[in-house]
C-alpha positions as CSV (number, residue, x, y, z in Angstrom):
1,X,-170.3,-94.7,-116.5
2,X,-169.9,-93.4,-120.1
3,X,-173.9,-94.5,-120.9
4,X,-174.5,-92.1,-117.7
5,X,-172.8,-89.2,-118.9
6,X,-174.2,-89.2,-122.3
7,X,-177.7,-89.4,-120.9
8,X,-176.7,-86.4,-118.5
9,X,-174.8,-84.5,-121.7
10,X,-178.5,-85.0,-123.2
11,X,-180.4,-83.2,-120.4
12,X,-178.0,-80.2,-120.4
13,X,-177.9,-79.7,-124.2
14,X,-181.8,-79.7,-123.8
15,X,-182.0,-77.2,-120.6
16,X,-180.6,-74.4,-122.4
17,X,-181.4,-74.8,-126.4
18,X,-180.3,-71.8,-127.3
19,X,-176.6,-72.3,-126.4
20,X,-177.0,-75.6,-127.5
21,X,-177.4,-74.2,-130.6
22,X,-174.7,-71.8,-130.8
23,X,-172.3,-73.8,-129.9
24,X,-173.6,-77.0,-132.6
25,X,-173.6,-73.9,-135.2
26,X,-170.2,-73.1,-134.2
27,X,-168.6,-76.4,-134.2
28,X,-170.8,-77.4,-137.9
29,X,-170.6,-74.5,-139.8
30,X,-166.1,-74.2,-139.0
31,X,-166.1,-77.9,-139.7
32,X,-167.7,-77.4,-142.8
33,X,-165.5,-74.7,-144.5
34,X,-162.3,-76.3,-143.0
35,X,-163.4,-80.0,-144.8
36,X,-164.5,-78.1,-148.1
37,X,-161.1,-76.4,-148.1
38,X,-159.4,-79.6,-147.3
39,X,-161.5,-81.4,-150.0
40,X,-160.3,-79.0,-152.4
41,X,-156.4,-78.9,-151.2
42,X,-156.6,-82.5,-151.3
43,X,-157.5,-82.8,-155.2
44,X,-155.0,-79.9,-155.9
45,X,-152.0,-81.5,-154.4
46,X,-152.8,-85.5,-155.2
47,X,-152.1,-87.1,-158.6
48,X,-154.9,-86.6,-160.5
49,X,-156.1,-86.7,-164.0
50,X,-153.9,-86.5,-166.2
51,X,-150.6,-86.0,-163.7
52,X,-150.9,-89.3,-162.9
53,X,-147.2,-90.2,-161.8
54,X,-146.2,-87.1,-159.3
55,X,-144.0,-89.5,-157.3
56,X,-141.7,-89.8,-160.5
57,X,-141.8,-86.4,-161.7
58,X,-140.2,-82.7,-160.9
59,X,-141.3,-79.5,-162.3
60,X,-139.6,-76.8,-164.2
61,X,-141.8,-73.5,-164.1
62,X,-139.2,-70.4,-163.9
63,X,-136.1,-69.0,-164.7
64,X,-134.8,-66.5,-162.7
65,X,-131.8,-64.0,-163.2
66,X,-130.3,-61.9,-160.2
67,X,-128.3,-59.0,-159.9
68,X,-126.9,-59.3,-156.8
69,X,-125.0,-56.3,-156.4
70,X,-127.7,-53.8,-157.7
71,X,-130.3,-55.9,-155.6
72,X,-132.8,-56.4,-158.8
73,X,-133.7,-59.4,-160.7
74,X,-135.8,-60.8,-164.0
75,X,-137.8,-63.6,-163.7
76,X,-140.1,-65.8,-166.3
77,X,-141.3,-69.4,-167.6
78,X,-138.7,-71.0,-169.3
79,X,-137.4,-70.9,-173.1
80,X,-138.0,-74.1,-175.3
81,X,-134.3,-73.7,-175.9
82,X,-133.4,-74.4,-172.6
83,X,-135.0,-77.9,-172.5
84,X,-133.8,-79.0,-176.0
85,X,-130.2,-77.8,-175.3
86,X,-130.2,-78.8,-172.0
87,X,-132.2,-80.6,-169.8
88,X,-132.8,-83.1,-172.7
89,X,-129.2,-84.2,-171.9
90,X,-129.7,-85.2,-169.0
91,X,-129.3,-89.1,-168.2
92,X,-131.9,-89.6,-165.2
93,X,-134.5,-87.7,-167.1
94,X,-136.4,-90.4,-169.0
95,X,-139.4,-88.6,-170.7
96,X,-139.9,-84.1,-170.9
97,X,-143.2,-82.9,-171.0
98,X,-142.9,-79.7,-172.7
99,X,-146.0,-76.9,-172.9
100,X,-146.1,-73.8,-173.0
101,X,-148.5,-71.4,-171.3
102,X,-152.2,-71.1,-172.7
103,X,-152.6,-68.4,-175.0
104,X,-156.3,-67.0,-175.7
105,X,-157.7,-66.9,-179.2
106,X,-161.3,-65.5,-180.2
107,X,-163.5,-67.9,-182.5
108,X,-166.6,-66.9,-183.4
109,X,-169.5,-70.1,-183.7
110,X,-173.3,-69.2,-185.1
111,X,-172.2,-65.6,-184.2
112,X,-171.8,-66.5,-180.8
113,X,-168.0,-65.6,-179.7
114,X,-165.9,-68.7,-178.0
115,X,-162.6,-67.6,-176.2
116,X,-160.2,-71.2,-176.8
117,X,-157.2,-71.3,-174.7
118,X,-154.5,-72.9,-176.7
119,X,-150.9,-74.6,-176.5
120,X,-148.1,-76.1,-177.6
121,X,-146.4,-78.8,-176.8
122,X,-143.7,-81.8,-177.6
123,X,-144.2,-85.7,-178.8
124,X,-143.3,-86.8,-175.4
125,X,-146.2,-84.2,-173.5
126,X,-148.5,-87.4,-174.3
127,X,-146.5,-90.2,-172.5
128,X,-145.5,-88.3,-170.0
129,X,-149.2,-87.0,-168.9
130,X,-151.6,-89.5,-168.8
131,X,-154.9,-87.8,-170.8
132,X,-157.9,-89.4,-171.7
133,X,-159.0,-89.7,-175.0
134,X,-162.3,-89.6,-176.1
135,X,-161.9,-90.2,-179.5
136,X,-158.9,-90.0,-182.1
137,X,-155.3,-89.9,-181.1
138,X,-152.3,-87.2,-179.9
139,X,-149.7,-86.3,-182.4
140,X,-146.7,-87.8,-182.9
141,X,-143.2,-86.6,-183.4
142,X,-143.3,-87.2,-187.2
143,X,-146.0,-84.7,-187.6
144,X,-144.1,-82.7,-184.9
145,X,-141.1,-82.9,-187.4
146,X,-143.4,-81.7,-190.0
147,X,-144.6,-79.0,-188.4
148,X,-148.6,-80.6,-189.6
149,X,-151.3,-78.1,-188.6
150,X,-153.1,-80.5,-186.3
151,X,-154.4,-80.1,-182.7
152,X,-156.1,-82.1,-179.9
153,X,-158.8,-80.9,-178.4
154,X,-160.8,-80.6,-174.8
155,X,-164.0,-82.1,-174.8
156,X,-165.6,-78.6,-173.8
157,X,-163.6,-77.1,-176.8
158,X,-165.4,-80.1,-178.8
159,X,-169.3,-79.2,-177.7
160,X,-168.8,-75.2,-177.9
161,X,-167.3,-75.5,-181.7
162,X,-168.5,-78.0,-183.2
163,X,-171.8,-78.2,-181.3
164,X,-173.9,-81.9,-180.8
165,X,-171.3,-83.1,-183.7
166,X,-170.7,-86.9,-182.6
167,X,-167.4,-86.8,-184.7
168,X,-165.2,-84.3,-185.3
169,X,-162.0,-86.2,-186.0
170,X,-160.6,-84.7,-189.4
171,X,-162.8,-81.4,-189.0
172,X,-161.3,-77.9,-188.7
173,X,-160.9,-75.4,-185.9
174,X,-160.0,-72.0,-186.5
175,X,-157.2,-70.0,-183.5
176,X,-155.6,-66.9,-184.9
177,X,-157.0,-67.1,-188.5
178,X,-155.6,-70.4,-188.4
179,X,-157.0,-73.7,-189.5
180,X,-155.8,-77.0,-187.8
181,X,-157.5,-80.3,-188.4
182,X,-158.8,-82.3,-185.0
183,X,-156.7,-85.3,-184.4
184,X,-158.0,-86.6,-181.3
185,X,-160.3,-85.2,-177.9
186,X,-159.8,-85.3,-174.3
187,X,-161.0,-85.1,-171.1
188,X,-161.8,-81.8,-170.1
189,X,-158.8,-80.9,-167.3
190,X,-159.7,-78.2,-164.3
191,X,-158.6,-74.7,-164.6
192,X,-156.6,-75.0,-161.2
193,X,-154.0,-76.6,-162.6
194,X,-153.0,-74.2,-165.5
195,X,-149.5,-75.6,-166.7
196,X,-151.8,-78.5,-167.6
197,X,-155.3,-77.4,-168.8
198,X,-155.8,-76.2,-172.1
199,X,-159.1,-75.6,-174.9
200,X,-157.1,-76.8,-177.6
201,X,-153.0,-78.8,-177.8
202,X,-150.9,-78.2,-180.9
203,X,-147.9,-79.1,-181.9
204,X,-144.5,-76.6,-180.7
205,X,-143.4,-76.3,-184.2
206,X,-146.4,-74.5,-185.7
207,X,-145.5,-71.7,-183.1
208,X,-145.2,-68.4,-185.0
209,X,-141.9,-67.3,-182.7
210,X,-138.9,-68.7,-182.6
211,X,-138.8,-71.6,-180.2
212,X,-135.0,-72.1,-181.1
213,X,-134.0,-69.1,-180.3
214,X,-130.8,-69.2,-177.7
215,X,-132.4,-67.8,-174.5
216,X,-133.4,-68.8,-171.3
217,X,-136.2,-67.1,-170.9
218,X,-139.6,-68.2,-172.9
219,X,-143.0,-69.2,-172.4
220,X,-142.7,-72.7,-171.4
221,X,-142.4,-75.3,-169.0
222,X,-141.7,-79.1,-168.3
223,X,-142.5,-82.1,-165.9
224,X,-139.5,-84.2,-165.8
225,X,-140.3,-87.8,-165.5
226,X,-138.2,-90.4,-163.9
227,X,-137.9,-94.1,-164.5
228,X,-138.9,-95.2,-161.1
229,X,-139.3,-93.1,-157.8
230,X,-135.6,-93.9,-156.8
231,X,-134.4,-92.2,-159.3
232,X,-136.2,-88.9,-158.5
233,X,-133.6,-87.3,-156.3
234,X,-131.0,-88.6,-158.4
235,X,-132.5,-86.3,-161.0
236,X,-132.9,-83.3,-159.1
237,X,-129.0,-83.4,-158.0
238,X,-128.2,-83.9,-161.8
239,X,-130.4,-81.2,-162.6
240,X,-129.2,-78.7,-159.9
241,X,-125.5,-79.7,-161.4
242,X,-126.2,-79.0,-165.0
243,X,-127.6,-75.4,-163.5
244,X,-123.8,-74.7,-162.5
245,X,-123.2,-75.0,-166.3
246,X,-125.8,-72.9,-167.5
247,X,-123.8,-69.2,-168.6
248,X,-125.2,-66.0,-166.6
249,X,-126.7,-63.4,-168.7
250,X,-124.9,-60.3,-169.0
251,X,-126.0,-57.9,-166.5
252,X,-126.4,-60.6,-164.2
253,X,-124.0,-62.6,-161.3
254,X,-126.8,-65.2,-160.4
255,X,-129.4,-67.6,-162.9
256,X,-131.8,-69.9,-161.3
257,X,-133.8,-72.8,-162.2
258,X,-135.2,-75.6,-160.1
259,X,-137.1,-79.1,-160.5
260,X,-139.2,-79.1,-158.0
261,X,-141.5,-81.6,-156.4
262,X,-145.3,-80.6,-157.1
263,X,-146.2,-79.2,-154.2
264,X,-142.3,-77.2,-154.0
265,X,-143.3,-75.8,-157.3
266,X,-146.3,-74.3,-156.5
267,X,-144.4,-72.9,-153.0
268,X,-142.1,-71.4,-155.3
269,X,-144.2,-69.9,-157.7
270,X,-146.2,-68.7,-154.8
271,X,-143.8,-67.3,-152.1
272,X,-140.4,-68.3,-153.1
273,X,-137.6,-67.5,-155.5
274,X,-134.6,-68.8,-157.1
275,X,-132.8,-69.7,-154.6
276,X,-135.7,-70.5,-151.7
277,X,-138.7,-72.8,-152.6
278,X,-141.4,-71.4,-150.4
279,X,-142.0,-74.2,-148.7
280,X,-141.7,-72.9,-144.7
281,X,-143.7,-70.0,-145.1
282,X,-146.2,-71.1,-147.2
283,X,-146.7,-74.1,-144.7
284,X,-146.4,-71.4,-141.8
285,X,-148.9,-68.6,-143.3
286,X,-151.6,-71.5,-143.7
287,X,-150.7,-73.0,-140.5
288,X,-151.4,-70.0,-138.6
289,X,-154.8,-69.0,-140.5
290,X,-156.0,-72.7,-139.4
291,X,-155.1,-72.2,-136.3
292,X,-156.8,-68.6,-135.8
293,X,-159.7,-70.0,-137.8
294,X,-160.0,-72.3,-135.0
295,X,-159.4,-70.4,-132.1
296,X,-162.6,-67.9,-132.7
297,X,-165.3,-70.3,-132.1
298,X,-163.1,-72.9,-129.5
299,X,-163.2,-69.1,-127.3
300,X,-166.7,-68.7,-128.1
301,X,-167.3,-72.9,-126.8
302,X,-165.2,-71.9,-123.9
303,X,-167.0,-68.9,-122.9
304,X,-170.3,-70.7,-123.7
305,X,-169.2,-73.8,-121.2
306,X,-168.3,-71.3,-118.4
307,X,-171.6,-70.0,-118.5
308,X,-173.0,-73.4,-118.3
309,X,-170.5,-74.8,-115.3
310,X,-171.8,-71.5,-113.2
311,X,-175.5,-72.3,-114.1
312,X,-174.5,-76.0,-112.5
313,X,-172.9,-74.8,-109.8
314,X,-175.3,-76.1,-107.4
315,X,-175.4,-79.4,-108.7
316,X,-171.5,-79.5,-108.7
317,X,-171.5,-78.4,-105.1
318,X,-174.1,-81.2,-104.2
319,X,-171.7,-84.0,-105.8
320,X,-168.6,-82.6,-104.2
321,X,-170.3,-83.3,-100.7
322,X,-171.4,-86.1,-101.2
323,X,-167.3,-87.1,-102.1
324,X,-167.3,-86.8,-105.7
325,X,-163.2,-85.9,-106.3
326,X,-162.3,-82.8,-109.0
327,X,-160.8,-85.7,-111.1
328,X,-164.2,-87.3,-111.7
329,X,-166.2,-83.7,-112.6
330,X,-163.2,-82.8,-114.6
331,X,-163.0,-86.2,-116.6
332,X,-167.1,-86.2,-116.9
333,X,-167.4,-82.5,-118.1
334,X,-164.8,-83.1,-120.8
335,X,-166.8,-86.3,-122.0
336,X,-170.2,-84.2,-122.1
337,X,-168.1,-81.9,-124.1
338,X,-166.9,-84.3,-126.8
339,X,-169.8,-85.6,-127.1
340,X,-171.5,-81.8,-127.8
341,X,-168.7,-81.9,-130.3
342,X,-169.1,-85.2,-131.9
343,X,-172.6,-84.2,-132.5
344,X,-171.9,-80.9,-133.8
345,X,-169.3,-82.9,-136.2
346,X,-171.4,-84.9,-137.4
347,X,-173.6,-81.8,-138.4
348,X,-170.7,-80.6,-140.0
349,X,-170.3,-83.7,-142.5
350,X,-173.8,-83.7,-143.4
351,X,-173.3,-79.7,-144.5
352,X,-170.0,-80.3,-146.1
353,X,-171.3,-83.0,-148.2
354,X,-174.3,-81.0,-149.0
355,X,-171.8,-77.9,-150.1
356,X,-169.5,-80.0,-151.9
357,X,-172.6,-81.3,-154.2
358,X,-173.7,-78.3,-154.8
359,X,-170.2,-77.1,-155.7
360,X,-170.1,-79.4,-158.0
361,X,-173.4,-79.2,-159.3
362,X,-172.7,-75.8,-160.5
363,X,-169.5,-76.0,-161.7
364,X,-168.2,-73.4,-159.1
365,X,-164.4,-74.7,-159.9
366,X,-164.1,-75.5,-163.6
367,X,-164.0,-79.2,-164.5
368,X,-162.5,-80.2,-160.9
369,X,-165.0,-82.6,-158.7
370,X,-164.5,-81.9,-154.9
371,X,-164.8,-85.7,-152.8
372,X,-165.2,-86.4,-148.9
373,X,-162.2,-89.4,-148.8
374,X,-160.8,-90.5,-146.0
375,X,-158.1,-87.8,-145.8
376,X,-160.6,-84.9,-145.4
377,X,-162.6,-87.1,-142.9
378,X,-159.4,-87.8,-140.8
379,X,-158.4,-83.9,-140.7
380,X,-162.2,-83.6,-139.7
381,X,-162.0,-86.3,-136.8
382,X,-158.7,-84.0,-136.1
383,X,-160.6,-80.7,-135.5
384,X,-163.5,-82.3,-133.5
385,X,-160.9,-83.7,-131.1
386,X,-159.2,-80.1,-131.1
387,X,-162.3,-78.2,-130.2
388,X,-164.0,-81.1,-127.4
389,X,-160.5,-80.7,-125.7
390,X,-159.2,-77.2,-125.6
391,X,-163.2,-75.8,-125.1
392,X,-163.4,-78.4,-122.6
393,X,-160.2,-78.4,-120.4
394,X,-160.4,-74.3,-119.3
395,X,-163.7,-75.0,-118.2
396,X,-163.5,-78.1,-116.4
397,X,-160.4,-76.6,-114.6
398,X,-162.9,-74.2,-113.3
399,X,-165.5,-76.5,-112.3
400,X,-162.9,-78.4,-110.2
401,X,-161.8,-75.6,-108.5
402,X,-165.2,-74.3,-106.8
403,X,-165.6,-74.4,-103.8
404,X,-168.2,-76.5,-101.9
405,X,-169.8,-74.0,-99.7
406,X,-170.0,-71.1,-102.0
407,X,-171.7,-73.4,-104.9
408,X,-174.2,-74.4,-103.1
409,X,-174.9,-70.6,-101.6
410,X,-175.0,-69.3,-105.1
411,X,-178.5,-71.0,-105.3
């Protein structure tokens, strides 16, 4: 029965071609931004290079102080202080990753003018954060201690400054009229995750402020790592404790801070405050844009298969004489329409693959490689199922619903 009505799905996809094709368009070209979307949400939110071990860590991105009362509030990335004087005393905490926001710096190369985003960071930012190293080494705490003018640099960095060099381990880069000698190179890191990308990595204690200075408030932030996955929420509670602990500023009845899961922190950052992480209407704002984006071309499919049922209206009422039941049209119109849909999914993996290389290929999102994995091609599967069922069932109601005499009159 199924061979028959994909050899009659055939013939009606060939009688009219031009509806064919706009509803094959429709289906393809939707499929094709939702997967390229999806393949980029999927490498933003899963461990990836070089936050390798989400599932033990939490993040600490913001400081927050409220005035209640007055209904105003401060908020910003988070001092140095506050990790050293604080979080570092905290027992489930095993290993802090502490960097602080990239800072631009103009270097000028065979007068040619490279921009190098720079930052610093603790001992610890190295086991914590799993970077790859081309060549050389990260720095350690002694030459943290010693406040050594050294930095690690991103393989980008590497080419723009120092040119086809093979080794630059022991060379000099200038940032801020400042000379540090090249200890090691890494990986490049994408843009898109900015608490962890960086041109060049130096050392906290060549900073030129005062990273010891007693206030909340500064230009850094940490991932937490735990020993083992069990001991994640354990952390969180501890840290969410020590938070009671922490005095308010004057001016101020509220202070909040939060170790978040990765995906929480970027809800927070995003959509949330202090005291709410984001999560709900983050998850509810791109809920309903997937849903709208939908819903356009599943009306346009529905519109498109009304038009078709009338045109068949003859041949309908021919098969409902001759005792074919509304369950039977019903169940073999729907099939004809997954099928349409399969097809036009199919189309829309063949596009999306196509966009994706050449998203790559031209370096549309910096240093980040978009993939078709199974994830994206199970949301895919998702949508095709979504549009062959609500474009088909409307329609197929209708069908079943003409009547016998009046079908066959219309012709």
């Amino acid at each position: 029965m199924l061979k028959n009505y994909f050899k009659i799905a055939i013939a009606v996809l060939k009688r009219r071609k031009f509806f064919t094709f706009v509803s094959l368009f429709g289906i393809s070209f939707t499929l094709t931004i939702l997967m390229v979307t999806t393949a980029f949400m999927d490498k933003v939110l899963s461990p990836d290079y070089p936050d390798l071990k989400r599932e033990r860590s939490l993040y600490v991105s913001s400081m927050e102080y409220k005035n209640t009362k007055e209904g105003w509030m401060n908020r910003s990335d988070v001092s140095y202080y506050f990790f050293s004087h604080y979080v570092s005393t905290l027992k489930n905490v095993d290993k802090m990753a502490i960097s602080s926001n990239p800072k631009a710096s103009n270097a000028y190369v065979n007068n040619k003018k490279i921009v190098i985003a720079y930052k610093y960071t603790n001992a610890d930012y190295w086991n914590v954060l799993e970077y790859r190293f081309l060549a050389g080494k990260p720095f350690s705490q002694k030459e943290i201690d010693n406040a050594d003018k050294v930095a690690v640099i991103s393989e980008e960095t590497r080419k723009a400054y120092f040119g086809d060099a093979s080794n630059v381990i022991g060379r000099y880069i200038s940032a801020d009229n400042v000379n540090y000698r090249v200890i090691g190179v890494v990986a490049n890191v994408s843009k898109t995750v900015n608490s962890l990308s960086g041109d060049m990595y130096l050392p906290y204690t060549v900073s030129t402020s005062d990273y010891n200075k007693p206030d909340l408030m500064g230009p850094y932030n940490a991932v937490l790592l735990a020993k083992s996955k069990a001991d994640v929420p354990k952390m969180q509670k501890e840290f969410q404790q020590m938070m009671r602990r922490v005095p308010i500023p004057k001016d101020f009845d509220r202070v909040y801070s939060n170790a978040d899961p990765f995906f929480s922190s970027m809800t927070r950052r995003i959509a949330g405050d202090g005291a709410n992480n984001g999560k709900t209407r983050v998850v509810t704002i791109m809920s309903i844009f997937v849903l709208l984006f939908l819903l356009l071309p599943t009306i346009n499919l529905v519109n498109i298969n009304v038009t078709r049922i009338m045109e068949r209206s003859s041949e309908i009422g021919v098969r409902k004489a001759f005792g074919a039941s509304s369950k039977t049209l019903v169940y073999q119109f729907i099939v004809e329409n997954m099928i349409l849909t399969f097809l036009g999914g199919i189309i829309g993996i063949i596009l999306s693959l196509l966009a994706i290389y050449l998203i790559n290929g031209a370096n549309v999102i910096s240093n980040m490689r978009l993939s078709m994995n199974l994830t994206v091609l199970f949301y895919s599967f998702i949508a095709c199922v979504f549009f062959g069922l609500i474009s088909g069932v409307y329609p197929a109601w209708r069908m079943s619903k003409l009547n016998v005499v009046k079908a066959l009159k219309a012709q």
